[in-house]
C-alpha positions in Angstrom: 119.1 111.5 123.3 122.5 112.4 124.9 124.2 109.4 122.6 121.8 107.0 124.3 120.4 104.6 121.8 116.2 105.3 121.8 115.4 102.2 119.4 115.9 100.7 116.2 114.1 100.0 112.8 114.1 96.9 111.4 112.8 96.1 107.6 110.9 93.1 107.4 110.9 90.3 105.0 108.8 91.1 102.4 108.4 90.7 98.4 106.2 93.6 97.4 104.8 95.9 100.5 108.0 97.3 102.8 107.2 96.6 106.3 109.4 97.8 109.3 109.7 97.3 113.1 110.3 99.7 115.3 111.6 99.1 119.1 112.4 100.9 121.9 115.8 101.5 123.8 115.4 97.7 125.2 114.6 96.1 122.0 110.7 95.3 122.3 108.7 96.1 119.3 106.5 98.9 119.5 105.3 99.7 115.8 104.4 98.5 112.6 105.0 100.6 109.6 104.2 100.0 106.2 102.9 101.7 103.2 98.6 101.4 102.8 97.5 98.1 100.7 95.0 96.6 98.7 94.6 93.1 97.3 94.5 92.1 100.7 97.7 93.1 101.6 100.0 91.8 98.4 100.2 95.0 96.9 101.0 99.0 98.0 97.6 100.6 97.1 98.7 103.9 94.9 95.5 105.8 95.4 94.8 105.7 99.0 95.6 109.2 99.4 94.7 110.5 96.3 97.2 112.2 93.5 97.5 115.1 94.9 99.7 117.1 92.4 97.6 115.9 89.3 100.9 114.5 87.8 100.9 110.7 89.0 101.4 109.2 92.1 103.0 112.0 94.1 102.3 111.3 97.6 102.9 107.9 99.2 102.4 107.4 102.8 103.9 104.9 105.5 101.3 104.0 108.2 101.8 103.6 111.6 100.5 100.5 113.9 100.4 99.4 117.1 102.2 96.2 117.6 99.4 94.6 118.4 97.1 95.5 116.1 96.3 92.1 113.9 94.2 94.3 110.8 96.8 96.3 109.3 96.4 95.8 105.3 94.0 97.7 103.0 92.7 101.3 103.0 90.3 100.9 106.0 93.0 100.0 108.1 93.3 102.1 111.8 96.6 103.6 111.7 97.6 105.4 114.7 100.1 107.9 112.6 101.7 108.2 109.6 
């Protein structure tokens, strides 16, 4: 990046889900991110990828969205990354 500044996270609001923004260089939002949820939304859903060390939940995954992607809660959500 050459010292430039590329963009910026921003954490959300929020009471039980972490949710971030991201932006590019000149500050317009590009990304959601946030963990997978269930309970429509009000929870961070533990099980969406499985326990995959067999010892509890070992593995919890941020999703990536597009800005303007409206459906981003619960396991069937399209996430473009992660």
């Amino acid at each position: 990046s050459n010292g430039e500044e590329m963009g910026r996270i921003k954490e959300q609001y929020f009471y039980c889900v972490p949710s971030f923004t991201i932006t590019d260089a000149k500050g317009d939002a590009k990304y959601k991110v946030h963990q997978p949820t269930c309970l429509g939304g009000m929870c961070v859903n533990c099980c969406t990828e499985g326990c995959i060390c067999g010892r509890g939940m070992c593995k919890m995954p941020f999703w990536i969205f597009d800005i303007n992607q409206e459906k981003t809660d619960g396991g069937d959500a399209v996430h473009i990354g992660k």
